[in-house]
MMTF fields as JSON, N, C-alpha, C and O atoms, coordinates in Angstrom:
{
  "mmtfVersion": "1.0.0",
  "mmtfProducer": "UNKNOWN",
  "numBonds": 427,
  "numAtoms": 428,
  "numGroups": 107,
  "numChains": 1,
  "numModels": 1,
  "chainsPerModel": [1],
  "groupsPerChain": [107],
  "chainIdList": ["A"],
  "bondAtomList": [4, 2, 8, 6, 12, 10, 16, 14, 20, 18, 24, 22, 28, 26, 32, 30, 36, 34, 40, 38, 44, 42, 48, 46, 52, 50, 56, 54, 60, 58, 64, 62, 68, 66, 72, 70, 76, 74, 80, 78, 84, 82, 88, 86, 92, 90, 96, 94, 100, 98, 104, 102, 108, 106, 112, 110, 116, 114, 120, 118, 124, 122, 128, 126, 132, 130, 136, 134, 140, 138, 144, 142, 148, 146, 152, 150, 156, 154, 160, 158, 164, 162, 168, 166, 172, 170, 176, 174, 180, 178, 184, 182, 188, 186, 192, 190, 196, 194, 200, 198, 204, 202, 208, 206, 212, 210, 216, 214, 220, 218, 224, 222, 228, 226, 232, 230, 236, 234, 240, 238, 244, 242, 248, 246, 252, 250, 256, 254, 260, 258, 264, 262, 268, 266, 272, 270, 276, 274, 280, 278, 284, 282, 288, 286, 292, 290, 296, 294, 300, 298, 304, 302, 308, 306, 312, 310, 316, 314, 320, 318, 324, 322, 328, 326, 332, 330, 336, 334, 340, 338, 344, 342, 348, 346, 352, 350, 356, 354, 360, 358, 364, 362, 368, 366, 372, 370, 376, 374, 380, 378, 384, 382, 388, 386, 392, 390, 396, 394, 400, 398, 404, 402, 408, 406, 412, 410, 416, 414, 420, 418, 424, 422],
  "bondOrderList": [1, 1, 1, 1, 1, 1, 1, 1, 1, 1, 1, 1, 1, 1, 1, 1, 1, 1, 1, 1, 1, 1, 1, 1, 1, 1, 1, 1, 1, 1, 1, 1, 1, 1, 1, 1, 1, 1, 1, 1, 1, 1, 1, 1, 1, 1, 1, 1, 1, 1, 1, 1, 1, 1, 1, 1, 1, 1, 1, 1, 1, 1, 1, 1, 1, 1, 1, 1, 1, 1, 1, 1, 1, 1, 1, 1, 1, 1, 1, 1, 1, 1, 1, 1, 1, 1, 1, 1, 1, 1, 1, 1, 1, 1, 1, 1, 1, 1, 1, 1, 1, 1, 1, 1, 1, 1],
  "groupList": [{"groupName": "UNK", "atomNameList": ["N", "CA", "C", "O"], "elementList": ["N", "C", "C", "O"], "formalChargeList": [0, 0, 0, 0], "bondAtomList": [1, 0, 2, 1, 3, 2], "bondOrderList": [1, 1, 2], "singleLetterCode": "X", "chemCompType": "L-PEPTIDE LINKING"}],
  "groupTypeList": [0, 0, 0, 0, 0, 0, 0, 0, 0, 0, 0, 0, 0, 0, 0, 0, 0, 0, 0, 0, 0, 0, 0, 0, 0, 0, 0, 0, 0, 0, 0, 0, 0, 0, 0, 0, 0, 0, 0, 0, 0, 0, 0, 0, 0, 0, 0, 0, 0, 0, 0, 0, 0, 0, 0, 0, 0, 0, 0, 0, 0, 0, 0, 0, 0, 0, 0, 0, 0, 0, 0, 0, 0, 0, 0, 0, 0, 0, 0, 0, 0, 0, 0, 0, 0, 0, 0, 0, 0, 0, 0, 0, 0, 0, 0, 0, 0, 0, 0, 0, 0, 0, 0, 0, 0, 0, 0],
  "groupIdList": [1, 2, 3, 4, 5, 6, 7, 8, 9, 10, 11, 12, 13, 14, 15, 16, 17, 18, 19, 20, 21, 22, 23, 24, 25, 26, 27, 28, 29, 30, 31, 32, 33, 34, 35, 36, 37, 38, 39, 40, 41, 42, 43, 44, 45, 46, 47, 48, 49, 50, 51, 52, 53, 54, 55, 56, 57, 58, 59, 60, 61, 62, 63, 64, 65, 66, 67, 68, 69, 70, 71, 72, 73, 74, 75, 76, 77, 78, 79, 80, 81, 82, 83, 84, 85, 86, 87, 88, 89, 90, 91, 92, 93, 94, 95, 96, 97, 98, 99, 100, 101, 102, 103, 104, 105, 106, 107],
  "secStructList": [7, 7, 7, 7, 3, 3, 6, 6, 5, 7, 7, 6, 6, 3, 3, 7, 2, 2, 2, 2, 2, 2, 6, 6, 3, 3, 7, 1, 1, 7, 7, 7, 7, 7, 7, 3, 3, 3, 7, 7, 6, 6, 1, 7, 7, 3, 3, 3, 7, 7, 3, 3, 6, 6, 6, 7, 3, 3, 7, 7, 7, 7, 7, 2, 2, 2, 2, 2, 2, 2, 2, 2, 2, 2, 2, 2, 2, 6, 5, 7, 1, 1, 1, 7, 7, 5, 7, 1, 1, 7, 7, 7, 6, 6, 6, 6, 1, 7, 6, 6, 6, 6, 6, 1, 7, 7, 7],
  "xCoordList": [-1.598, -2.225, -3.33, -4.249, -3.182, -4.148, -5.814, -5.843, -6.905, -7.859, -8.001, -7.364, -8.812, -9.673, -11.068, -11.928, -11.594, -12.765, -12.636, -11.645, -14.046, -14.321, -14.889, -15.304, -14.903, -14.915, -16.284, -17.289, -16.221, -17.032, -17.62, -18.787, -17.224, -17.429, -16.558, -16.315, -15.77, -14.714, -15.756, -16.816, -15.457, -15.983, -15.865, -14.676, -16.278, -16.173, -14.771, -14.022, -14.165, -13.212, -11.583, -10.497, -11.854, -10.894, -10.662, -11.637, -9.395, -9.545, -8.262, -7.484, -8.154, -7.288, -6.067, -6.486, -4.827, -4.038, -4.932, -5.317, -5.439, -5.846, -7.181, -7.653, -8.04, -9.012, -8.373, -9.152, -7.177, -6.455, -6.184, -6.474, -5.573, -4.75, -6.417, -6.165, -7.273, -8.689, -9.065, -9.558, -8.72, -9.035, -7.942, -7.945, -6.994, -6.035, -4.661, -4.046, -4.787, -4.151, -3.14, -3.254, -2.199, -1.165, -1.282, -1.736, -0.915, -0.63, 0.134, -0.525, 1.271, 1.892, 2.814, 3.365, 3.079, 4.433, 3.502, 4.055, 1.502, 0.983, 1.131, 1.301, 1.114, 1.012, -0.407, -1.467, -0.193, -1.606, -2.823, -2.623, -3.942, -5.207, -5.762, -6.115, -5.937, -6.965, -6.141, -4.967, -6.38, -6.969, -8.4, -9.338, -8.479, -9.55, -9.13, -8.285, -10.338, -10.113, -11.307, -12.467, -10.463, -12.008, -11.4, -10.561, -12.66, -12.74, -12.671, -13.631, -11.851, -11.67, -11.774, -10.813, -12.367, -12.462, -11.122, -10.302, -10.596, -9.764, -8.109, -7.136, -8.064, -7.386, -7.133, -8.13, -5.996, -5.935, -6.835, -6.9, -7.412, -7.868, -6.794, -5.565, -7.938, -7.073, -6.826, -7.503, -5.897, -6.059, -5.69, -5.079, -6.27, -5.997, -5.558, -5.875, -4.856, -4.536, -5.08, -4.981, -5.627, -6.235, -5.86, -4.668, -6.153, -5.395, -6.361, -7.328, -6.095, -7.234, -7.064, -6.058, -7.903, -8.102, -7.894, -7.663, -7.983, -8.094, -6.473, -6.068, -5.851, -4.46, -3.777, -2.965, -4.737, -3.15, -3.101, -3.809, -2.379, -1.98, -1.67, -1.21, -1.995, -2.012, -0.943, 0.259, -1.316, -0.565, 0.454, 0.078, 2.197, 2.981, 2.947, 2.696, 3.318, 3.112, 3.791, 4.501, 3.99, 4.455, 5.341, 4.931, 6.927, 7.982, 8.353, 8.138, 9.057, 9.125, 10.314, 10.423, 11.33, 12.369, 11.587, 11.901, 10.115, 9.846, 9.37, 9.715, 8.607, 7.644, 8.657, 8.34, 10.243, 10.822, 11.206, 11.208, 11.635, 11.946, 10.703, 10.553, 9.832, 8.222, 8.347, 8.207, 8.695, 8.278, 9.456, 9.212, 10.639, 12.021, 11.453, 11.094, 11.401, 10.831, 9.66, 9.911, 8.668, 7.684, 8.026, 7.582, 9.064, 9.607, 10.717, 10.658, 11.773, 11.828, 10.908, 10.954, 9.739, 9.063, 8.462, 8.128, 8.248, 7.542, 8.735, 8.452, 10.178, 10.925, 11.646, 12.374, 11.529, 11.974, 13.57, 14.453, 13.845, 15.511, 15.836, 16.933, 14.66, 15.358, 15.546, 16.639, 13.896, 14.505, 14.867, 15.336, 14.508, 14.825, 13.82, 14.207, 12.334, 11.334, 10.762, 11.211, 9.629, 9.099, 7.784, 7.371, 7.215, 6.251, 4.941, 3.83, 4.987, 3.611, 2.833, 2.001, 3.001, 2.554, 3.762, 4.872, 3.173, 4.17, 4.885, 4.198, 5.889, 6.342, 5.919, 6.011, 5.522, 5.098, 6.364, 7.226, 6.534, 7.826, 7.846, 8.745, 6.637, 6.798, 7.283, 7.895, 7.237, 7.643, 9.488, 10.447, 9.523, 10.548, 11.254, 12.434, 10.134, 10.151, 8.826, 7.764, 8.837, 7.176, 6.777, 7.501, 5.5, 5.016, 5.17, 4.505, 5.701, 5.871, 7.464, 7.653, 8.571, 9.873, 9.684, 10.422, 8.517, 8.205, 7.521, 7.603, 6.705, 5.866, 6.614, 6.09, 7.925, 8.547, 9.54, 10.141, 9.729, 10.512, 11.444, 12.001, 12.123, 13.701, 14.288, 13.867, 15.137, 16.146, 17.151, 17.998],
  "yCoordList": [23.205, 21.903, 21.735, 22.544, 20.605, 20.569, 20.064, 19.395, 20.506, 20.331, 18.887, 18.176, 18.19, 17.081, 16.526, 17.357, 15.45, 15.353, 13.837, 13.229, 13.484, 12.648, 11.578, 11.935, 10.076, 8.96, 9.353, 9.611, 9.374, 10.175, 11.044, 10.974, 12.224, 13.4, 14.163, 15.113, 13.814, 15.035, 15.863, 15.375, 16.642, 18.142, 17.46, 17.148, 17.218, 17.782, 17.913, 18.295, 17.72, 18.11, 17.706, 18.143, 16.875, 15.857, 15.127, 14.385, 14.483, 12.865, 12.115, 12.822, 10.651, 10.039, 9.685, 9.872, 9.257, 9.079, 8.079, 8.201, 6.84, 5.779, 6.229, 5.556, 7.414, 7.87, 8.777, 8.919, 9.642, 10.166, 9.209, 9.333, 8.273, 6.771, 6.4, 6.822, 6.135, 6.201, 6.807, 6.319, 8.256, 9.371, 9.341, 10.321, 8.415, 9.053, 10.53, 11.361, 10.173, 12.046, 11.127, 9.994, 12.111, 12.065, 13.312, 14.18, 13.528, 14.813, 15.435, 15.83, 15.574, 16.09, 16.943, 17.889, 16.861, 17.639, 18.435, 18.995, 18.527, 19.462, 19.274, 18.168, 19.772, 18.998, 18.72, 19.056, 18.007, 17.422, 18.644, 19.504, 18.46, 19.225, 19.127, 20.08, 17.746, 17.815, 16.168, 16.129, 15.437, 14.497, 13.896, 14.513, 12.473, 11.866, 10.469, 9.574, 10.957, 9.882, 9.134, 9.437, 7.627, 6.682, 5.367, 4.52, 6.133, 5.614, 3.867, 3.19, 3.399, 2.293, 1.548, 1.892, 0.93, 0.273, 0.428, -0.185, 0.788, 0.172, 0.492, 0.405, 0.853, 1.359, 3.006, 3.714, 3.412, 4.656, 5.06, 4.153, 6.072, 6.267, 5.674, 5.618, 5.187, 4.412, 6.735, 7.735, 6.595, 7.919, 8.143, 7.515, 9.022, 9.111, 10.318, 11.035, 10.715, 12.071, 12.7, 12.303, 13.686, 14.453, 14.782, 15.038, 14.975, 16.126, 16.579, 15.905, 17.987, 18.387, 18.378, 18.661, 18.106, 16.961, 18.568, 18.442, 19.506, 20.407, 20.611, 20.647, 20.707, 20.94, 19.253, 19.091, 18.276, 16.796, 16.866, 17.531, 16.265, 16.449, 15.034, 14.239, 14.862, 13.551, 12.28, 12.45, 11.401, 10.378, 10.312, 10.474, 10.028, 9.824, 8.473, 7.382, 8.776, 7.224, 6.406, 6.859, 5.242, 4.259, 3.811, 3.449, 4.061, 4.088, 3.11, 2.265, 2.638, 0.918, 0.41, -0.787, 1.533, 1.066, 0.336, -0.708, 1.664, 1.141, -0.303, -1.248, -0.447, -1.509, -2.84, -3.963, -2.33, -3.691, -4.443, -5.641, -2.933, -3.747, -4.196, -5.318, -3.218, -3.919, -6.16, -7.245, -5.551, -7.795, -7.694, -8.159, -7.242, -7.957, -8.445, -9.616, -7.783, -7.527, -8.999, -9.901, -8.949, -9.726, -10.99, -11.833, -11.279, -12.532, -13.297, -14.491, -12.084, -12.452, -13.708, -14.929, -12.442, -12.978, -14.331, -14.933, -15.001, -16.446, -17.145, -18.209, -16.951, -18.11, -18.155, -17.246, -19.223, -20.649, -20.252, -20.319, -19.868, -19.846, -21.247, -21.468, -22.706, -24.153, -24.484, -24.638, -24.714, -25.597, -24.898, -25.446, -23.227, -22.383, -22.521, -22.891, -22.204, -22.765, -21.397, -20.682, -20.808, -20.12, -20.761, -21.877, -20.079, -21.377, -20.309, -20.839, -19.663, -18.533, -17.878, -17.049, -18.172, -17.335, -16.982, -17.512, -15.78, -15.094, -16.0, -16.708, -16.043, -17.359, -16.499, -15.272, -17.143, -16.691, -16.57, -17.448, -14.733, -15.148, -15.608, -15.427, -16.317, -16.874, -18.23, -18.779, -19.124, -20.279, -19.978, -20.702, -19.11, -18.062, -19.545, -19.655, -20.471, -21.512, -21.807, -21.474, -22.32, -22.49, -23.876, -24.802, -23.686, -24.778, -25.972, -26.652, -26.807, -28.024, -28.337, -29.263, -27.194, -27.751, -27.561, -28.064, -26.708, -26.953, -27.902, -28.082, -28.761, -29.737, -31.259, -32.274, -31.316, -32.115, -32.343, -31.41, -33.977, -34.262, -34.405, -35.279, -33.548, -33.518, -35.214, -36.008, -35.454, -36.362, -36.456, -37.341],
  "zCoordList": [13.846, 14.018, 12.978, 12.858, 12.21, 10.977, 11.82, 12.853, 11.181, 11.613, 11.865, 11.089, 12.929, 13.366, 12.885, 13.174, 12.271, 11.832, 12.53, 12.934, 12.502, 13.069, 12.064, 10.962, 12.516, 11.05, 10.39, 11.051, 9.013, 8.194, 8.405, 8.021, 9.054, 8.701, 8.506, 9.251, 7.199, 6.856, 5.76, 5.366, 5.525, 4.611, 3.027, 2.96, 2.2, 0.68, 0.174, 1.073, -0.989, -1.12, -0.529, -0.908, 0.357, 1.18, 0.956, 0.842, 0.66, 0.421, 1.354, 1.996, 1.34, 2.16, 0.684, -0.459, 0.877, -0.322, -0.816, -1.979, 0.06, -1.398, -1.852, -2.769, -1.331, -2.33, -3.147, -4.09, -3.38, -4.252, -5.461, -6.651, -4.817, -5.965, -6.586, -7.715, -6.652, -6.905, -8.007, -9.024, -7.669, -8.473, -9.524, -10.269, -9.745, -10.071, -9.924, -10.592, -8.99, -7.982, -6.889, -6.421, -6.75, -5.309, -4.91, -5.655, -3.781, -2.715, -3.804, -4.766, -3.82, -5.232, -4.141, -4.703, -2.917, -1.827, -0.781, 0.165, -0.989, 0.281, 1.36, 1.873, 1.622, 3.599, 4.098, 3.572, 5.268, 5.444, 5.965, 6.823, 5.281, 5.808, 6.866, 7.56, 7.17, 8.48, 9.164, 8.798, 9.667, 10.249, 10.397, 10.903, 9.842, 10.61, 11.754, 11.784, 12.648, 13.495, 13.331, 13.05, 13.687, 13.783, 15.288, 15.593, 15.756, 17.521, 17.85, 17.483, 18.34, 18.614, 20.086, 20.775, 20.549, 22.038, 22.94, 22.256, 23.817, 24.535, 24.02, 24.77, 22.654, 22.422, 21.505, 21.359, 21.038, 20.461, 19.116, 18.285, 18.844, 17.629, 16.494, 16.51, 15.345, 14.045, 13.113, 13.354, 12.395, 12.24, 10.096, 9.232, 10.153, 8.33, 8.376, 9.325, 7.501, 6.856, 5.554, 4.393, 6.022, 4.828, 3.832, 4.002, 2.711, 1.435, 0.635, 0.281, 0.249, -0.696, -2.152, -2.802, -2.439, -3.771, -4.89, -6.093, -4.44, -5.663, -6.253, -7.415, -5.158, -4.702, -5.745, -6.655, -4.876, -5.993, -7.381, -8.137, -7.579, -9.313, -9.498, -8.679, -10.692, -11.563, -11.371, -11.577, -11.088, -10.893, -11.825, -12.986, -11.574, -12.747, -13.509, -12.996, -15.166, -15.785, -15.386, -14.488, -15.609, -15.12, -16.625, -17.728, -15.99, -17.345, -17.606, -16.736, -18.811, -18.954, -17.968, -17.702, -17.366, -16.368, -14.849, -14.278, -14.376, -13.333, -13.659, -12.95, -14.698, -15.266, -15.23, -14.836, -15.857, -15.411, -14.075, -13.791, -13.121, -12.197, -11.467, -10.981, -11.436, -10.693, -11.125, -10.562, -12.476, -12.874, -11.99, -10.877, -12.125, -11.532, -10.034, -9.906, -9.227, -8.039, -7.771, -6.972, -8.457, -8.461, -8.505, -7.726, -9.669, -10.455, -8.884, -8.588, -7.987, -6.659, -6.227, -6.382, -5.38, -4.676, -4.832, -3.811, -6.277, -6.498, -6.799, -7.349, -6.637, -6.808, -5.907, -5.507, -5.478, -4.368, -3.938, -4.793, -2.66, -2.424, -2.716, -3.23, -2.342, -2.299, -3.398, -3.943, -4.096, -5.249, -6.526, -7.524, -6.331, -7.591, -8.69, -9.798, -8.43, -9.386, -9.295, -8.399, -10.261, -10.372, -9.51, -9.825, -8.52, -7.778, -8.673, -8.689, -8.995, -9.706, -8.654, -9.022, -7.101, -6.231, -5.271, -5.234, -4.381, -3.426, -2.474, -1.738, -2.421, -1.254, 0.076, 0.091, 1.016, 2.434, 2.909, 2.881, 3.639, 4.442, 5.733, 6.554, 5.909, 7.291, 6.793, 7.708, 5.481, 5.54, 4.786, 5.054, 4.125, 3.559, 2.379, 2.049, 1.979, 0.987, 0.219, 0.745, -0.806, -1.384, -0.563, -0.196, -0.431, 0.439, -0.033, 0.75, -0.955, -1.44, -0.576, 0.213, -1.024, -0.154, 1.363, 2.21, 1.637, 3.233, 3.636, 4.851, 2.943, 3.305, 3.045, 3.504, 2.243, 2.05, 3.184, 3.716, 3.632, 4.221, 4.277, 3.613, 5.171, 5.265, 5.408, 6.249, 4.573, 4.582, 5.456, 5.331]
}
């Protein structure tokens, strides 16, 4: 059972992944060090996983394949299933249309 710390008081030398991504560092395959918990009303502790920072190793570069599909991916998300437009922001998938063909009246 990996050790327990309580919200800010983990030890030195600990970090959560997005203070790794920070540092530039991933876990790199360790397993987790400790746990932190941070105490919440009424319901369950919110919980983080530890890693020791001596142990991660360097973030990998970012290759021009991932780099394309990342835009591919992106270029998705801002165009319109309706009218097929680049809208330049994320379409909401709660309206799962850019807000102009949702705010427009159906015929």
């Amino acid at each position: 059972m990996a050790d327990v710390y309580r919200w800010r008081l983990a030890p030195d030398g600990l970090a959560t992944r997005r203070q790794l991504r920070a540092l530039g560092l991933r876990p790199g395959g360790q397993d987790v060090v400790a746990e932190l918990h941070r105490p919440r009303r009424r319901k369950a502790p919110l919980v983080a996983y530890l890693y020791r920072v001596d142990r991660a190793k360097p973030v990998r570069p970012m290759t021009p394949a991932r780099t394309a599909a990342l835009a591919a991916a992106m270029w998705a998300r801002r165009t319109c299933p309706s009218c097929r437009t680049d809208v330049g922001y994320c379409i909401p998938r709660s309206l799962g249309m850019c807000v102009t063909c949702h705010d427009a009246p159906s015929a």
